[in-house]
C-alpha positions, 0 to 999 in steps of 0.5 A: 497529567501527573507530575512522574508522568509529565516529566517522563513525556519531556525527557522522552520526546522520541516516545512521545512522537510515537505514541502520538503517532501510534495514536493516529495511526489507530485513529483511522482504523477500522475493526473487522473479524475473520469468519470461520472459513478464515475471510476477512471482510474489508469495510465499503468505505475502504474498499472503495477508497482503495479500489478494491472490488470483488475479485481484486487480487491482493497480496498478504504479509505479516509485518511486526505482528500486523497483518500488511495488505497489498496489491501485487505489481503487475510488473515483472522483471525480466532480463534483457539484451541490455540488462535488466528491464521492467515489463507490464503483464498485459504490455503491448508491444511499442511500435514507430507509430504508437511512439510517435503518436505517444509523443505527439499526444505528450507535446500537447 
Protein backbone atom coordinates (compact mmCIF):
# COMPACT_ATOMS: atom_id res chain seq x y z
CA UNK A 1 0.00 0.00 0.00
CA UNK A 2 0.92 3.54 -0.77
CA UNK A 3 2.01 5.40 2.27
CA UNK A 4 -1.60 8.31 1.72
CA UNK A 5 -3.50 5.33 1.69
CA UNK A 6 -1.96 3.16 4.52
CA UNK A 7 -2.39 5.96 6.61
CA UNK A 8 -5.93 6.83 5.79
CA UNK A 9 -6.67 2.61 6.41
CA UNK A 10 -5.26 3.34 10.14
CA UNK A 11 -7.12 6.63 10.97
CA UNK A 12 -10.22 5.14 9.78
CA UNK A 13 -10.71 1.45 11.21
CA UNK A 14 -14.83 1.73 11.09
CA UNK A 15 -14.23 1.94 7.04
CA UNK A 16 -12.19 -0.45 6.93
CA UNK A 17 -14.39 -2.78 8.82
CA UNK A 18 -16.89 -2.01 6.19
CA UNK A 19 -14.85 -2.43 3.29
CA UNK A 20 -13.80 -5.64 4.37
CA UNK A 21 -16.99 -6.68 5.16
CA UNK A 22 -18.55 -5.33 1.97
CA UNK A 23 -15.84 -7.55 0.70
CA UNK A 24 -17.28 -10.58 2.13
CA UNK A 25 -20.52 -9.89 1.43
CA UNK A 26 -19.88 -9.68 -2.60
CA UNK A 27 -17.39 -12.56 -2.22
CA UNK A 28 -20.40 -14.87 -2.18
CA UNK A 29 -22.64 -13.38 -4.44
CA UNK A 30 -23.66 -14.58 -7.25
CA UNK A 31 -24.88 -12.62 -10.67
CA UNK A 32 -27.83 -13.36 -12.69
CA UNK A 33 -29.98 -11.41 -15.09
CA UNK A 34 -33.61 -10.52 -15.41
CA UNK A 35 -35.16 -11.32 -18.90
CA UNK A 36 -37.43 -9.33 -20.81
CA UNK A 37 -40.54 -10.75 -19.12
CA UNK A 38 -38.77 -9.18 -16.03
CA UNK A 39 -38.07 -13.22 -14.26
CA UNK A 40 -35.05 -13.41 -12.11
CA UNK A 41 -33.37 -16.80 -12.27
CA UNK A 42 -32.16 -17.69 -8.95
CA UNK A 43 -28.88 -19.97 -9.35
CA UNK A 44 -29.39 -24.01 -8.29
CA UNK A 45 -26.84 -23.85 -5.98
CA UNK A 46 -28.79 -21.22 -3.77
CA UNK A 47 -31.98 -22.30 -4.37
CA UNK A 48 -31.16 -25.52 -3.04
CA UNK A 49 -29.34 -24.01 0.02
CA UNK A 50 -32.43 -21.98 0.87
CA UNK A 51 -35.18 -24.47 -0.08
CA UNK A 52 -36.51 -22.67 -2.95
CA UNK A 53 -38.46 -24.92 -5.12
CA UNK A 54 -40.46 -23.99 -8.07
CA UNK A 55 -43.69 -22.54 -7.01
CA UNK A 56 -42.03 -21.24 -3.44
CA UNK A 57 -43.83 -17.86 -2.82
CA UNK A 58 -41.23 -15.33 -1.85
CA UNK A 59 -41.62 -11.64 -0.91
CA UNK A 60 -39.54 -8.82 -2.54
CA UNK A 61 -38.25 -5.35 -1.35
CA UNK A 62 -35.92 -2.84 -2.21
CA UNK A 63 -33.56 -1.98 0.76
CA UNK A 64 -30.59 0.56 0.30
CA UNK A 65 -30.57 0.31 -3.51
CA UNK A 66 -30.66 -3.89 -3.06
CA UNK A 67 -33.08 -5.82 -4.14
CA UNK A 68 -34.23 -8.20 -0.49
CA UNK A 69 -35.49 -11.53 -1.11
CA UNK A 70 -37.56 -13.03 1.61
CA UNK A 71 -40.09 -15.93 2.58
CA UNK A 72 -43.22 -14.52 3.67
CA UNK A 73 -44.41 -15.60 7.36
CA UNK A 74 -46.91 -18.05 7.48
CA UNK A 75 -47.99 -16.74 10.51
CA UNK A 76 -50.82 -13.88 11.15
CA UNK A 77 -51.65 -11.95 13.80
CA UNK A 78 -54.73 -12.01 15.11
CA UNK A 79 -56.48 -10.22 18.02
CA UNK A 80 -57.61 -12.32 20.60
CA UNK A 81 -59.78 -12.63 24.14
CA UNK A 82 -56.74 -11.93 25.81
CA UNK A 83 -54.69 -10.13 23.58
CA UNK A 84 -52.74 -10.44 20.77
CA UNK A 85 -51.93 -13.93 19.44
CA UNK A 86 -49.79 -15.53 16.63
CA UNK A 87 -51.43 -18.30 14.46
CA UNK A 88 -50.29 -20.72 11.78
CA UNK A 89 -51.92 -20.51 8.15
CA UNK A 90 -52.68 -24.10 8.08
CA UNK A 91 -52.87 -24.19 12.16
CA UNK A 92 -55.03 -27.22 13.68
CA UNK A 93 -56.61 -26.48 16.36
CA UNK A 94 -55.08 -27.91 19.96
CA UNK A 95 -57.11 -30.41 21.78
CA UNK A 96 -56.52 -32.26 25.56
CA UNK A 97 -55.32 -35.29 23.57
CA UNK A 98 -52.85 -33.72 21.27
CA UNK A 99 -51.48 -31.54 24.31
CA UNK A 100 -50.89 -34.55 26.21
CA UNK A 101 -49.25 -36.50 23.56
CA UNK A 102 -47.01 -33.17 22.65
CA UNK A 103 -45.87 -33.22 26.15
CA UNK A 104 -45.36 -36.99 26.41
CA UNK A 105 -43.16 -37.09 22.97
CA UNK A 106 -41.23 -33.40 24.78
CA UNK A 107 -40.56 -35.50 28.35
CA UNK A 108 -38.78 -38.20 26.04
Amino acid sequence: MGAAIEAIWKAYPARRVGLASQAEWYADAMRTTIDAAGRLVVPKSLRDELGFSGGTELELQAVDGRLQVAVPSRARVEQGPYGVRFAGADAASLDADLVRQLLERSRR
